[in-house]
N, C-alpha and C positions, 0 to 999 in steps of 0.2 A: 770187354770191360777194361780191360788194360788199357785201349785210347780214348776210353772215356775217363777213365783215372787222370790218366797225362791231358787232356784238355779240362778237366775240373782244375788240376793243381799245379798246372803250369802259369807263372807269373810273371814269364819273361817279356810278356806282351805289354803287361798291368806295369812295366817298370817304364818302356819305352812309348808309351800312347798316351801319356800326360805328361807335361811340362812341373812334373815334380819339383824341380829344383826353383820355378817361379814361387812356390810356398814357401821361399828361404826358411827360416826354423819354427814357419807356421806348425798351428798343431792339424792332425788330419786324424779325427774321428773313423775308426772303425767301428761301423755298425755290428756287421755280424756277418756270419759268414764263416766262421772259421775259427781256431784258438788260437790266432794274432801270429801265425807265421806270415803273415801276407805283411801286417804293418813291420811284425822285425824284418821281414826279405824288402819291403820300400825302405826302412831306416836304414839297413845296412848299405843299402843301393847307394844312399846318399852321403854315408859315413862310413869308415868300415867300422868303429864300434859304436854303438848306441848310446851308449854311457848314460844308461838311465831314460832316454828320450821315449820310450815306450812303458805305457802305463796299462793297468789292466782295471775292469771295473764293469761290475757287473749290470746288465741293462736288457727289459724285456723290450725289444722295437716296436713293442704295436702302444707302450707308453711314449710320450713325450722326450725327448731327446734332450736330455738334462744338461748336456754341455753346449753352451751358447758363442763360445769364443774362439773358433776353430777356421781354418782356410781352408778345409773341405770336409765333405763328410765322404767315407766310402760305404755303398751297399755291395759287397760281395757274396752272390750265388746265395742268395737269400730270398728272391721275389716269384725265383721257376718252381722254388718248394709249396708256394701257395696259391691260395685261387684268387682269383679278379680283386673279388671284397675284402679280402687280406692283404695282399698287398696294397691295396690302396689307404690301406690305415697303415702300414708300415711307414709305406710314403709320406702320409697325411702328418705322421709323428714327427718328420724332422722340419717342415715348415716352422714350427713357432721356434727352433734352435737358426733356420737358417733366416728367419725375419729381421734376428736380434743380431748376425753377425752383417761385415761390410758387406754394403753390393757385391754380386758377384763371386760371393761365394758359394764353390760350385758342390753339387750336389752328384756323385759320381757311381753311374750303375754299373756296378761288371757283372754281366750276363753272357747267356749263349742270343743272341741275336736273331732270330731265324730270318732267312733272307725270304723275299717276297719270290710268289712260286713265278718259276721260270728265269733268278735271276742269276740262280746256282748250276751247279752241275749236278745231272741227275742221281748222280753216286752221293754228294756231299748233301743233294735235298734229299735224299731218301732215308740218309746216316740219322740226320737230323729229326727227321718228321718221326722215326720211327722213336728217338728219342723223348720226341713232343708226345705223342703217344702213349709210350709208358710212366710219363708223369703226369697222364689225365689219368691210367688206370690206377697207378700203385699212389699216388697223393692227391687225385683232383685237382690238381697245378697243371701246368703246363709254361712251355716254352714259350717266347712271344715275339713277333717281330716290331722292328721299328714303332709302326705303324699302332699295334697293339701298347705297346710301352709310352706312347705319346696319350692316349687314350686314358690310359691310365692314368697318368702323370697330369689329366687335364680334370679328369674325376678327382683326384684328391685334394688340388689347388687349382683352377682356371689360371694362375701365373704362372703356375713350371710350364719351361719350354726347352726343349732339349735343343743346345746350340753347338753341339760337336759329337760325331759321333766314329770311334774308331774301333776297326775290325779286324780281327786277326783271319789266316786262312783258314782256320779251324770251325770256326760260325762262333767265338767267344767276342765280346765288343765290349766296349767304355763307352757307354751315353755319359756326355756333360751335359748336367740340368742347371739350370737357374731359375731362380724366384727372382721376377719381373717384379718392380717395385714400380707403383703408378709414380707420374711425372708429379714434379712439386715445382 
């Protein structure tokens, strides 16, 4: 339990796997996932004090994502909690926030990743799968790979397409989504 602790609340990755600092003093939506140490551990990343830059405000994900004018949104360890059909309304909720902001604003998963079988080592897919496992029995969730998470992603919107995606050694990763806006 203890290295499942340290890979649930380690953020050292989430600091270096996006080009944070391209948001210059964009705002970045934190969905949920946590009680906002993740956005103060990114603001402080980028500042060492915050000076107010971090706001709080209460929000259910599976409604509408009521802030429209942000340079990214983050979903963190919020999508392995639920099953297929819930997350896909989770997902589904931040499309009309990301319609309304510029092209290109990215829509950012940090999850645990599962890697496709065989393309792990058999210690770190078995770490894992056993993981995947006790979040079918103890929540009816589960973990998802790539694969699974595109799927999803295509269920909720036909436009999101995941255009980056980075991995730590741990199996925790940042999908970057974007909403495909048809040609004009």
């Amino acid at each position: 339990m203890s290295s499942w602790s340290k890979l649930d609340r380690s953020i050292e990755e989430l600091h270096t796997s996006f080009p944070w600092a391209s948001l210059k003093d964009g705002k970045v939506v934190d969905i949920g996932g946590g009680n906002g140490h993740i956005s103060l551990g990114l603001a402080q990343a980028q500042q060492e004090d915050t000076g107010g830059r971090v706001t709080f405000q209460q929000h259910n994900f599976f409604d509408p994502q009521p802030i429209h004018e942000a340079s990214a949104f983050l979903l963190r360890q919020c999508l392995h909690n639920n099953s297929d059909g819930d997350a896909v309304k989770i997902i589904r909720a931040v499309v009309p926030a990301l319609e309304r902001c510029p092209r290109g604003t990215p829509l950012l998963i940090n999850e645990v990743i599962l890697p496709e079988p065989g393309t792990a080592t058999r210690s770190e897919e078995h770490h894992l799968r056993q993981v995947d496992f006790c979040m079918m029995v103890v929540f009816g969730a589960k973990l998802r790979s790539e694969r699974e998470f595109s799927k999803l992603l295509k269920e909720a919107d036909e436009r999101l397409e995941i255009v980056g995606v980075h991995r730590n050694p741990l199996g925790v990763g940042l999908l970057e989504v974007r909403l495909n806006f048809p040609a004009t």
